[in-house]
C-alpha positions as protocol buffer text, in pm:
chain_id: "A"
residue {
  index: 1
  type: UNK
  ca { x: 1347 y: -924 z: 2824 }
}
residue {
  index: 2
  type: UNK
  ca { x: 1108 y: -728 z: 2515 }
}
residue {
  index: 3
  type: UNK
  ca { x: 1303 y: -808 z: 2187 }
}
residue {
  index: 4
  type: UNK
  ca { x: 1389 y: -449 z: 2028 }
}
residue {
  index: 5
  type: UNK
  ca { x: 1098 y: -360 z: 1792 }
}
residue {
  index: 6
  type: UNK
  ca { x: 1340 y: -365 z: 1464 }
}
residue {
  index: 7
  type: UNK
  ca { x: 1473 y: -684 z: 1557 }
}
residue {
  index: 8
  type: UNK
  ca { x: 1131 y: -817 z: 1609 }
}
residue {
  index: 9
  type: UNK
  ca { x: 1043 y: -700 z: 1258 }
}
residue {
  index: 10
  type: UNK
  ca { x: 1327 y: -853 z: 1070 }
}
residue {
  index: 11
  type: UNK
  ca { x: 1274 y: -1161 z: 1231 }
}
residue {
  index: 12
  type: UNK
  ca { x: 932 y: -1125 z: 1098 }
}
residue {
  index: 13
  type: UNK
  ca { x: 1011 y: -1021 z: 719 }
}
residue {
  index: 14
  type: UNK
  ca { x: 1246 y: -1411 z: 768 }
}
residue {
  index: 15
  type: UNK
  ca { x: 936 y: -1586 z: 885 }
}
residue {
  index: 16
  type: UNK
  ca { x: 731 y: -1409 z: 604 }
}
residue {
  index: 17
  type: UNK
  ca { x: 988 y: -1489 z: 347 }
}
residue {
  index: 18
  type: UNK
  ca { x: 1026 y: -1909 z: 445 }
}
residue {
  index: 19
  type: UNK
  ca { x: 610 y: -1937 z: 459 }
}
residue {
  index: 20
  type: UNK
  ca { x: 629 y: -1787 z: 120 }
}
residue {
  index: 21
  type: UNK
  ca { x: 914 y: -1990 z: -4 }
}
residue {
  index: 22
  type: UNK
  ca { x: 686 y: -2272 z: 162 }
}
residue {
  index: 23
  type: UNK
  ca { x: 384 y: -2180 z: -53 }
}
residue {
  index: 24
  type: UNK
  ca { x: 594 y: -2141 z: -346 }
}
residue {
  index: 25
  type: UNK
  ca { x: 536 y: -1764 z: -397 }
}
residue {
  index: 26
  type: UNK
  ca { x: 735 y: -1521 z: -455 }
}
residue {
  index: 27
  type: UNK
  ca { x: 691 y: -1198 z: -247 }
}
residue {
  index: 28
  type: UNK
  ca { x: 926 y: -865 z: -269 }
}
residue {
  index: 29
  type: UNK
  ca { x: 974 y: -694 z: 117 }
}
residue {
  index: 30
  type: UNK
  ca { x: 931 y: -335 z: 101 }
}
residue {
  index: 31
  type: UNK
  ca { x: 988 y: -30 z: 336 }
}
residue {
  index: 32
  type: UNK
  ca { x: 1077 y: -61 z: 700 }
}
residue {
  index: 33
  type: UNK
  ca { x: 1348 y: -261 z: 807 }
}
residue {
  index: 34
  type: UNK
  ca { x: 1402 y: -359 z: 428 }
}
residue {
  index: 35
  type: UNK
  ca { x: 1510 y: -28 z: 317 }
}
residue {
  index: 36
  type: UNK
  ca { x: 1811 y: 24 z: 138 }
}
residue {
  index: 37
  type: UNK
  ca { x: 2064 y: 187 z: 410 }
}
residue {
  index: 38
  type: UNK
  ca { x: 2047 y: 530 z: 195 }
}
residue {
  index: 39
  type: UNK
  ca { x: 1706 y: 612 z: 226 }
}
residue {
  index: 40
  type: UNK
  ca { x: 1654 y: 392 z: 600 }
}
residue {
  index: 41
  type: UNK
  ca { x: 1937 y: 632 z: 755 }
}
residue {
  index: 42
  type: UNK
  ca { x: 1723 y: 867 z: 953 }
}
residue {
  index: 43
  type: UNK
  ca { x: 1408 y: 779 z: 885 }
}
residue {
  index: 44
  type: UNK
  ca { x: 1143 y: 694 z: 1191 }
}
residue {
  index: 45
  type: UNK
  ca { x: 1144 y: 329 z: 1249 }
}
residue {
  index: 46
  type: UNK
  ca { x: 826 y: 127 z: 1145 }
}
residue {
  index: 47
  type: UNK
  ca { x: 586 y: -74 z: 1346 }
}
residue {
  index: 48
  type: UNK
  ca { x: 496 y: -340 z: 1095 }
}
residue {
  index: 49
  type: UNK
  ca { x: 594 y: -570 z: 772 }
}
residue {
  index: 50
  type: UNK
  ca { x: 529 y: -494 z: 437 }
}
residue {
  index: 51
  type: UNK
  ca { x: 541 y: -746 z: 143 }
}
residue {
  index: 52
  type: UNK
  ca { x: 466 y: -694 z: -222 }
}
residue {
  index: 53
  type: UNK
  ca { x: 277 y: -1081 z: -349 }
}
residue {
  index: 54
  type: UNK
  ca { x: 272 y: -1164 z: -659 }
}
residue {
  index: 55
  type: UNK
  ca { x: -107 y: -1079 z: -756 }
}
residue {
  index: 56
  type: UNK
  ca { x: -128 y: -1452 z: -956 }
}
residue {
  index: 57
  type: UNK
  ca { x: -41 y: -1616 z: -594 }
}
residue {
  index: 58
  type: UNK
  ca { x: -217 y: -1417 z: -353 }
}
residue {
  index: 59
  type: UNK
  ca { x: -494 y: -1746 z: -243 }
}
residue {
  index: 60
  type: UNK
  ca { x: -175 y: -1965 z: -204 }
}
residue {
  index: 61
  type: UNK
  ca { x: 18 y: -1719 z: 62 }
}
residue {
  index: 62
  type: UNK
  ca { x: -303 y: -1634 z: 289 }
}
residue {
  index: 63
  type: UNK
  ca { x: -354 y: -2005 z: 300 }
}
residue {
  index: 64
  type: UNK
  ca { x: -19 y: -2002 z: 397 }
}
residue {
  index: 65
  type: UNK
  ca { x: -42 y: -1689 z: 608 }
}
residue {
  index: 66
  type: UNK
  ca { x: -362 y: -1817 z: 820 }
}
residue {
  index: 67
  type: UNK
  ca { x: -221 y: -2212 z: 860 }
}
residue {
  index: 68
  type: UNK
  ca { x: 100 y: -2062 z: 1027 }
}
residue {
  index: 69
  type: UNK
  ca { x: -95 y: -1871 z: 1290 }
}
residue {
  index: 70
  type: UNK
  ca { x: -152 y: -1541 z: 1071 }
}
residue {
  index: 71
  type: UNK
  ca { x: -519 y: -1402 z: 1150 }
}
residue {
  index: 72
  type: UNK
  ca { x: -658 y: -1173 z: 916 }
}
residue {
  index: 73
  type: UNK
  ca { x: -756 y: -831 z: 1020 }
}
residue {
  index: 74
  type: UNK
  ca { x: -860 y: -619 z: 705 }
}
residue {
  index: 75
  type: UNK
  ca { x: -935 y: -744 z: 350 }
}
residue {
  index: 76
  type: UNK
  ca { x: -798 y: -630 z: 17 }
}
residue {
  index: 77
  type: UNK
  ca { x: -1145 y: -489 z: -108 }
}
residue {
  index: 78
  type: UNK
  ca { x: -1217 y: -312 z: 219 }
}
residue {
  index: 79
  type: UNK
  ca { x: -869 y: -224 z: 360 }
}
residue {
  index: 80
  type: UNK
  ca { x: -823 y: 138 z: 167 }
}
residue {
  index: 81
  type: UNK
  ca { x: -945 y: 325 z: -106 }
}
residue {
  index: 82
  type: UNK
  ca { x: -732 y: 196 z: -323 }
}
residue {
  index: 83
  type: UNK
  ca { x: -797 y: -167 z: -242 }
}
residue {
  index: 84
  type: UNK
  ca { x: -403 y: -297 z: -275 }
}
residue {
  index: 85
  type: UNK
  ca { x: -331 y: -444 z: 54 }
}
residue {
  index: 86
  type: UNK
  ca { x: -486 y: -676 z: 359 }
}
residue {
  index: 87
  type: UNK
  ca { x: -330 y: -684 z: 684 }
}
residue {
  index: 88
  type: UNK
  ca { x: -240 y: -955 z: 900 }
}
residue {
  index: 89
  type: UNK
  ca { x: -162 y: -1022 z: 1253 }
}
residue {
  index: 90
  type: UNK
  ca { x: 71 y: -1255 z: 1473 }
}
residue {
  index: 91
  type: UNK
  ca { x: 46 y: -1275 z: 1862 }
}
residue {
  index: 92
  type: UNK
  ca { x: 463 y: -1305 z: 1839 }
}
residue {
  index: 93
  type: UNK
  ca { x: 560 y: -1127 z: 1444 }
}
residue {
  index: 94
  type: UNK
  ca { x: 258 y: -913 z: 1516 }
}
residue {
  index: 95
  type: UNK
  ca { x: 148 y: -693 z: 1182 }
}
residue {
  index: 96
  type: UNK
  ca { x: 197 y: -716 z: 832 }
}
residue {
  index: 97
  type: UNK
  ca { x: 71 y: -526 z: 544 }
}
residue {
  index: 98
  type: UNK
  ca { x: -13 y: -793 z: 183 }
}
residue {
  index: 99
  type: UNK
  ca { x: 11 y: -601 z: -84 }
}
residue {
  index: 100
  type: UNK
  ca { x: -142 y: -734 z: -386 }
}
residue {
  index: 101
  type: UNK
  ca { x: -54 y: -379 z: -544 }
}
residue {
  index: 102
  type: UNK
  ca { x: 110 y: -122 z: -462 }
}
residue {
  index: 103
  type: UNK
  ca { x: -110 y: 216 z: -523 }
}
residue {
  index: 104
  type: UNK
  ca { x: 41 y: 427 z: -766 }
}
residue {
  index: 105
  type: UNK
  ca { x: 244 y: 152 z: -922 }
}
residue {
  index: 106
  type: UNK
  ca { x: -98 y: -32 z: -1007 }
}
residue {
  index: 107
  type: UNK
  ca { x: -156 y: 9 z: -1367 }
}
residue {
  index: 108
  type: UNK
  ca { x: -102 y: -315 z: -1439 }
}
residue {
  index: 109
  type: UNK
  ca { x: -10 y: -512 z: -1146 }
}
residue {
  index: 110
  type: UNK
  ca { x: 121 y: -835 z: -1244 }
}
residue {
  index: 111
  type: UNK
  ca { x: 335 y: -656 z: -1494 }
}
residue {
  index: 112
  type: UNK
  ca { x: 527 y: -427 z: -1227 }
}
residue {
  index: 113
  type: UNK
  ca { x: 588 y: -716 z: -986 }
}
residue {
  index: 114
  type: UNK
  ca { x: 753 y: -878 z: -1279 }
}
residue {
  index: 115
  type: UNK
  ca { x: 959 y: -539 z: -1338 }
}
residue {
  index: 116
  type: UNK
  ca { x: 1054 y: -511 z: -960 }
}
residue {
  index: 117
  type: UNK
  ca { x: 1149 y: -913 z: -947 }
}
residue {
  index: 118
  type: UNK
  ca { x: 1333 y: -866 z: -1296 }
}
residue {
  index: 119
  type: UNK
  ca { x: 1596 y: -588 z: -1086 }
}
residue {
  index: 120
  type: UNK
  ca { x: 1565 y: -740 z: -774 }
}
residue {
  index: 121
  type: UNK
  ca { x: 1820 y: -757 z: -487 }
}
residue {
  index: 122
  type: UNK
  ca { x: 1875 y: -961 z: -183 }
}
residue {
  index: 123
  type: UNK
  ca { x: 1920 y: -845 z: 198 }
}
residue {
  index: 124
  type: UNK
  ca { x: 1945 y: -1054 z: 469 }
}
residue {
  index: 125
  type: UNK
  ca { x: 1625 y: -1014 z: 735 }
}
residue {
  index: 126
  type: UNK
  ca { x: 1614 y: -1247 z: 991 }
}
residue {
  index: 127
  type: UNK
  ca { x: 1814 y: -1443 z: 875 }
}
residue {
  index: 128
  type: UNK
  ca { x: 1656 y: -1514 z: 558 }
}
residue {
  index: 129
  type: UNK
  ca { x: 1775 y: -1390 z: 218 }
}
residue {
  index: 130
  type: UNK
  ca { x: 1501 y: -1205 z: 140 }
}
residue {
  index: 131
  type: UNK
  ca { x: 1401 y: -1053 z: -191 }
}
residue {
  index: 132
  type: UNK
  ca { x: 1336 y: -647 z: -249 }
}
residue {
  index: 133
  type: UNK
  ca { x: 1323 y: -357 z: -516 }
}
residue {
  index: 134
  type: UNK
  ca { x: 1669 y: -212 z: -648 }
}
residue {
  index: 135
  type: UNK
  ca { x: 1768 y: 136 z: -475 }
}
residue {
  index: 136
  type: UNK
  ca { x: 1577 y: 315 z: -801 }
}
residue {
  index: 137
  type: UNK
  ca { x: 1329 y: 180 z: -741 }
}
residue {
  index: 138
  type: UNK
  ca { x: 1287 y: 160 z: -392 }
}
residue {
  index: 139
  type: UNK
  ca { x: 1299 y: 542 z: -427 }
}
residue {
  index: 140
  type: UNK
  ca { x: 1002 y: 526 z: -645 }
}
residue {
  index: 141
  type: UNK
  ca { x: 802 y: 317 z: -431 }
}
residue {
  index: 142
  type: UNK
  ca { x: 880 y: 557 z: -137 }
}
residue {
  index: 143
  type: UNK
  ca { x: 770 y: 901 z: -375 }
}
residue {
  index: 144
  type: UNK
  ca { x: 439 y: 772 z: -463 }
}
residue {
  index: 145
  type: UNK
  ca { x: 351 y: 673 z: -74 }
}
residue {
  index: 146
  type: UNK
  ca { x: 453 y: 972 z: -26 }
}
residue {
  index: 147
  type: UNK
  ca { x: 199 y: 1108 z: -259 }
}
residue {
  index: 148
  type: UNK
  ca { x: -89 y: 992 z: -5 }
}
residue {
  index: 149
  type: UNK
  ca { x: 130 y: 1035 z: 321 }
}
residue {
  index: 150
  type: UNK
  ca { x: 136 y: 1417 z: 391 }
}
residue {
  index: 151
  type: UNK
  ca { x: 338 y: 1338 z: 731 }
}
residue {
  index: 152
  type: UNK
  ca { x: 670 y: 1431 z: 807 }
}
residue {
  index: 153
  type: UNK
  ca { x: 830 y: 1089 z: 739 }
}
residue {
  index: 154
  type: UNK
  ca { x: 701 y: 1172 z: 340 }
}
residue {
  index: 155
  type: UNK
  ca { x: 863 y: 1539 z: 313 }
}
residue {
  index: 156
  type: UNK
  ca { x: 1171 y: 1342 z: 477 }
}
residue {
  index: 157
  type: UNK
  ca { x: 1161 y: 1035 z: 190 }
}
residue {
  index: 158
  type: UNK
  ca { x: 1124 y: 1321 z: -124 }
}
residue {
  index: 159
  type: UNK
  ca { x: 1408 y: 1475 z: 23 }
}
residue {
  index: 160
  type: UNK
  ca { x: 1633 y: 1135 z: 6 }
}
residue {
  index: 161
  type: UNK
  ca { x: 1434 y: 975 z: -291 }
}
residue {
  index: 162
  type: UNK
  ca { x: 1441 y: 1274 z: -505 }
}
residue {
  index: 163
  type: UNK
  ca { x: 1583 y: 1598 z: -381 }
}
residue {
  index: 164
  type: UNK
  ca { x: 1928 y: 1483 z: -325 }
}
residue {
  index: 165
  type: UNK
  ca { x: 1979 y: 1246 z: -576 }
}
residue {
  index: 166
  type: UNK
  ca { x: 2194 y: 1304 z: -912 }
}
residue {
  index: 167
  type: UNK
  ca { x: 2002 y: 1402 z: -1290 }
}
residue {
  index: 168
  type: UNK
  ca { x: 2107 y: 1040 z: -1350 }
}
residue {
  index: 169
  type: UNK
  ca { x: 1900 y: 880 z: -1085 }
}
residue {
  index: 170
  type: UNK
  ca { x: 1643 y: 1097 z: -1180 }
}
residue {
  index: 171
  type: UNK
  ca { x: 1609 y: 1006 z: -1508 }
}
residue {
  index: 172
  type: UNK
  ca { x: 1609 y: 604 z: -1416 }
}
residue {
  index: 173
  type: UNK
  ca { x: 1332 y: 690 z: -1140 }
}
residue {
  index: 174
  type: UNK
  ca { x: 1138 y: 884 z: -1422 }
}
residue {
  index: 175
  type: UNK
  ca { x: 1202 y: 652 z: -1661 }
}
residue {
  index: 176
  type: UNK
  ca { x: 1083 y: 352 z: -1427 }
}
residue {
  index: 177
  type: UNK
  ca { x: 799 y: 578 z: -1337 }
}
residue {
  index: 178
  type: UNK
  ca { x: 675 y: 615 z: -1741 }
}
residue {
  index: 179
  type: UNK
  ca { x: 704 y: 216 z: -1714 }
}
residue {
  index: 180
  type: UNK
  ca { x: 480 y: 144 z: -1437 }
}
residue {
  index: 181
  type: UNK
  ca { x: 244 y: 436 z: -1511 }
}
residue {
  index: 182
  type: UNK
  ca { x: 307 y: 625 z: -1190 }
}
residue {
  index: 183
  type: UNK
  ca { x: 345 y: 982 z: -1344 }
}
residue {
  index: 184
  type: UNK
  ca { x: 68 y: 1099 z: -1127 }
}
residue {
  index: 185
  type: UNK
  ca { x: 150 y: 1029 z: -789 }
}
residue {
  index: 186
  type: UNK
  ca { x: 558 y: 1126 z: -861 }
}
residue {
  index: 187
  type: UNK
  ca { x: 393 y: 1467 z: -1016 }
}
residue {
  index: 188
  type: UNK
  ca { x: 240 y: 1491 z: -680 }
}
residue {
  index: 189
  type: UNK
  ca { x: 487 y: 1420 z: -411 }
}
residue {
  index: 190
  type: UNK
  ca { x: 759 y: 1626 z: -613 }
}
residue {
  index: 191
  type: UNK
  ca { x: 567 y: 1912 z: -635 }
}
residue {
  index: 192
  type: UNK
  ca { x: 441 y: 1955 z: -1004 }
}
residue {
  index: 193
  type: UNK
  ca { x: 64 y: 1919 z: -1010 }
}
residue {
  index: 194
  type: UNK
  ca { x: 23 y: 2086 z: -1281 }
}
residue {
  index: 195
  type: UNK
  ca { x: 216 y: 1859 z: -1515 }
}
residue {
  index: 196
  type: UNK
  ca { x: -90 y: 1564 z: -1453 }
}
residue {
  index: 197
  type: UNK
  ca { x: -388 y: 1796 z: -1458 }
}
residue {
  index: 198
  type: UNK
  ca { x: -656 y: 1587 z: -1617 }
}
residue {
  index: 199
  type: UNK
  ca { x: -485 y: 1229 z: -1646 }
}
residue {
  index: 200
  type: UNK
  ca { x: -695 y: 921 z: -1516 }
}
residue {
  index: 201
  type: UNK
  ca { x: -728 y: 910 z: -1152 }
}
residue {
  index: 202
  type: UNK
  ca { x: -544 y: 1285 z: -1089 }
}
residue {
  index: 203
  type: UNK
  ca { x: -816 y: 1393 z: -871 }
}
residue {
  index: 204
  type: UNK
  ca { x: -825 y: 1112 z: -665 }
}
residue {
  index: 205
  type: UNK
  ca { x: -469 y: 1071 z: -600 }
}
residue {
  index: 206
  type: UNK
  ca { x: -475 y: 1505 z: -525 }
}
residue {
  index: 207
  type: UNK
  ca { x: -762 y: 1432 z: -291 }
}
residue {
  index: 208
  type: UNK
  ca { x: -571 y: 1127 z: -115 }
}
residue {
  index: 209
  type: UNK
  ca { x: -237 y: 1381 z: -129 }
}
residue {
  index: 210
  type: UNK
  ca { x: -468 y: 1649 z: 68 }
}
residue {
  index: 211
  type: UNK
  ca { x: -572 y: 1466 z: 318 }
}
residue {
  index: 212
  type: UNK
  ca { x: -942 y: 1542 z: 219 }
}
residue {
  index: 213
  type: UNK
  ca { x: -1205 y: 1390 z: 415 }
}
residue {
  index: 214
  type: UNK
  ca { x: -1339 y: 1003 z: 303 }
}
residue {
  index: 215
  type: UNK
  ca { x: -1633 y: 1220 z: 160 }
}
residue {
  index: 216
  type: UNK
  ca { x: -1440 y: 1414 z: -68 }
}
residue {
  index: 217
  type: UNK
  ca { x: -1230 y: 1122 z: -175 }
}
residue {
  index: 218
  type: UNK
  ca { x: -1542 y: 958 z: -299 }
}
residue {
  index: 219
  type: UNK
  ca { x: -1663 y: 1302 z: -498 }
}
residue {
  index: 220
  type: UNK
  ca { x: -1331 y: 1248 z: -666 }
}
residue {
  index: 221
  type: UNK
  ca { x: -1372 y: 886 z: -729 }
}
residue {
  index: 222
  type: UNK
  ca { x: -1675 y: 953 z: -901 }
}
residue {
  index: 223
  type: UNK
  ca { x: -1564 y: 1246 z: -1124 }
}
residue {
  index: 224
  type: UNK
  ca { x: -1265 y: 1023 z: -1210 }
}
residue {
  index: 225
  type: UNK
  ca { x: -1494 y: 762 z: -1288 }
}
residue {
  index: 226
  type: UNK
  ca { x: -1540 y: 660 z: -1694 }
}
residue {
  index: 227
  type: UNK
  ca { x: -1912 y: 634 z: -1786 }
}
residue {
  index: 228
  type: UNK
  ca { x: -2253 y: 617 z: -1627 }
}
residue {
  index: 229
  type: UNK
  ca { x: -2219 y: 296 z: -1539 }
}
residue {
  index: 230
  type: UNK
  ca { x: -1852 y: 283 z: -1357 }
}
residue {
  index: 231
  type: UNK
  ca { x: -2014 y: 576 z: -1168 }
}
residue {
  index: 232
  type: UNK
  ca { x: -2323 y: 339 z: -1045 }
}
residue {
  index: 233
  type: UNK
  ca { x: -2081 y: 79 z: -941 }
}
residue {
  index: 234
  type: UNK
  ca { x: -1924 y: 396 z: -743 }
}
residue {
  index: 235
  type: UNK
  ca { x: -2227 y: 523 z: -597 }
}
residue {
  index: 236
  type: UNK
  ca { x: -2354 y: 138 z: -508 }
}
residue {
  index: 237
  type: UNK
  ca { x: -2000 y: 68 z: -303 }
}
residue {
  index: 238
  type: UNK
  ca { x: -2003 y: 407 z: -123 }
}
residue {
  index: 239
  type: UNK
  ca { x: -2318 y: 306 z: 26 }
}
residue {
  index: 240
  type: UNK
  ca { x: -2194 y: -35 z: 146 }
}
residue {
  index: 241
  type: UNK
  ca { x: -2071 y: -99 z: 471 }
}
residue {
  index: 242
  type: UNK
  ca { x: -1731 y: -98 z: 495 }
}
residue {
  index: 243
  type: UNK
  ca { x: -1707 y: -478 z: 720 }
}
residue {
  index: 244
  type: UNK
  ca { x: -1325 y: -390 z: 759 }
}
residue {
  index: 245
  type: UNK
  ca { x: -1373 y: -11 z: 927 }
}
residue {
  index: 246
  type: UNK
  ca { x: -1611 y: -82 z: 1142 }
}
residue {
  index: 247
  type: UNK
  ca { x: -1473 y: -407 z: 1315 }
}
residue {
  index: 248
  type: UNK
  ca { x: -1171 y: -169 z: 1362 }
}
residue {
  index: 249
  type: UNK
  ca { x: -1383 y: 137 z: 1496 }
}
residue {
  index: 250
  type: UNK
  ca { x: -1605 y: -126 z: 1734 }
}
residue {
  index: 251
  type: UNK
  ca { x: -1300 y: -377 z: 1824 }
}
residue {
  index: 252
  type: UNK
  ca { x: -1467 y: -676 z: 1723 }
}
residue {
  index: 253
  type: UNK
  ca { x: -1616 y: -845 z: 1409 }
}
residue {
  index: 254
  type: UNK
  ca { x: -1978 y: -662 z: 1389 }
}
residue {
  index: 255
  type: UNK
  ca { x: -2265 y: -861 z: 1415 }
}
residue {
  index: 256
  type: UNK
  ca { x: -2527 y: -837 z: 1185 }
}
residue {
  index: 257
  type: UNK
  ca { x: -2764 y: -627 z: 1379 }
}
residue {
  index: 258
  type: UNK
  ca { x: -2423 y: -348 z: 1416 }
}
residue {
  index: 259
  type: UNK
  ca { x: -2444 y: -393 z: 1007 }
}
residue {
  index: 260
  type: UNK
  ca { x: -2769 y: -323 z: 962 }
}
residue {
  index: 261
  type: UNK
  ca { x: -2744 y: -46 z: 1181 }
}
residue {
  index: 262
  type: UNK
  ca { x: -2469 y: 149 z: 1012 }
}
residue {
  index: 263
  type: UNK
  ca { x: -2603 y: 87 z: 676 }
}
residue {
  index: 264
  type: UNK
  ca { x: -2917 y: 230 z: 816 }
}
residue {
  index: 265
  type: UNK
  ca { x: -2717 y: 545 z: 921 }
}
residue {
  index: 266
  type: UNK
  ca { x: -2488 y: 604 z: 549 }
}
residue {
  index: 267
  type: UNK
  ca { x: -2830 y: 583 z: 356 }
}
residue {
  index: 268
  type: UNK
  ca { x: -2900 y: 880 z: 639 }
}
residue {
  index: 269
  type: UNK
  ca { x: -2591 y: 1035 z: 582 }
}
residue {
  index: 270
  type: UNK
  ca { x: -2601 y: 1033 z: 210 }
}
residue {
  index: 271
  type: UNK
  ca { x: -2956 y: 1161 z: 196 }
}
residue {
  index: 272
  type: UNK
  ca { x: -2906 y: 1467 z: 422 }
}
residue {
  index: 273
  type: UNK
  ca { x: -2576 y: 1527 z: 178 }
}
């Protein structure tokens, strides 16, 4: 008999939680099956796990992660533009999302997981008493993934995260947002654009919120950029190959000859652009 996919999942944010207990790290479960009941009721089920890490203990819990049968699939530097999270797979748990940040909540990263752990709550997953945001903000995390998530599931999680809620909860959600320097991605996903014209990283996070093509994202990661020489750095990574992407896009680790080869065909790309 299949065990039911939620199931599966809680039992998998338990077995997360004891390995990181085991390691001596503290992690923070987010989304998914660790949603608060308010804003899980109604909401598409998930597929995978997602932890926050403490960014200090990251090296402990993948040690951790890998010597408990955890192979790693994407890295942090490689697995999105925003470089916050790696993701991990289990032949029983299967997949889980480490988040060494969170985007949007990534000002200062080791300063917001002390904010979240500060206000943080238990719920039992698997088992396990395992740590997660308090309802405000769990509702922030879920408004600034909606910021780069222009799918259904986001125009449902404004709705519940913002939409419906009281002035009060507003003003704690803005409030915590002013904290943890996420005014940009809540302008976005609550429809006020406007309001963050010109801030650091605004035309990034609208060109992640459009859905623009990985092309465009760059242009915008470049005109965000602060000086010649942060735009260099920019210019030198966009014509890397991306290890992580194309693994995923061939099925297997590339060999170095596949490298080569599509290194060989951005310099094309970028040329004839």
């Amino acid at each position: 008999m299949q065990v039911p996919v939620p199931v599966r999942l809680r039992m998998a944010h338990g077995c997360l939680d004891h390995i990181a207990r085991g390691a001596g790290v503290r992690i923070l479960h987010l989304k998914g099956e660790a949603l608060h009941p308010l804003l899980a009721e109604g909401r598409a089920g998930s597929s995978d796990c997602d932890v926050l890490v403490d960014p200090a203990q990251v090296a402990p819990l993948v040690a951790a992660l890998e010597a408990d049968g955890w192979e790693q699939v994407t890295t942090f530097e490689h697995g999105s533009v925003f470089a916050h999270a790696a993701t991990f797979h289990h032949r029983v748990w299967g997949t889980a999302d480490l988040h060494r940040a969170f985007p949007g909540l990534d000002r200062d990263a080791a300063a917001t997981f002390e904010q979240l752990w500060a206000h943080r709550e238990s719920v039992d997953l698997g088992g396990a008493a395992c740590a997660v945001p308090d309802l405000t903000a769990q509702r922030l995390v879920l408004l600034v993934h909606a910021a780069r998530d222009a799918s259904g599931r986001s125009r449902r999680d404004v709705r519940v995260a913002w939409t419906e809620v009281d002035d009060a909860e507003r003003l704690r959600i803005e409030g915590l947002t002013a904290e943890l320097g996420a005014q940009v991605p809540l302008a976005l996903a609550i429809g006020r654009p406007e309001t963050v014209e010109g801030l650091p990283g605004a035309r990034v996070w609208q060109a992640v919120h459009d859905g623009a093509a990985p092309r465009e994202v760059w242009r915008a990661r470049l005109r965000d950029a602060d000086g010649a020489l942060a735009k260099a750095r920019l210019l030198a990574e966009a014509l890397q190959v991306n290890r992580d992407h194309l693994g995923l896009r061939l099925g297997h680790a590339p060999s170095r000859r596949e490298v080569r080869r599509e290194w060989w065909a951005r310099w094309g790309r970028f040329l004839r652009r």
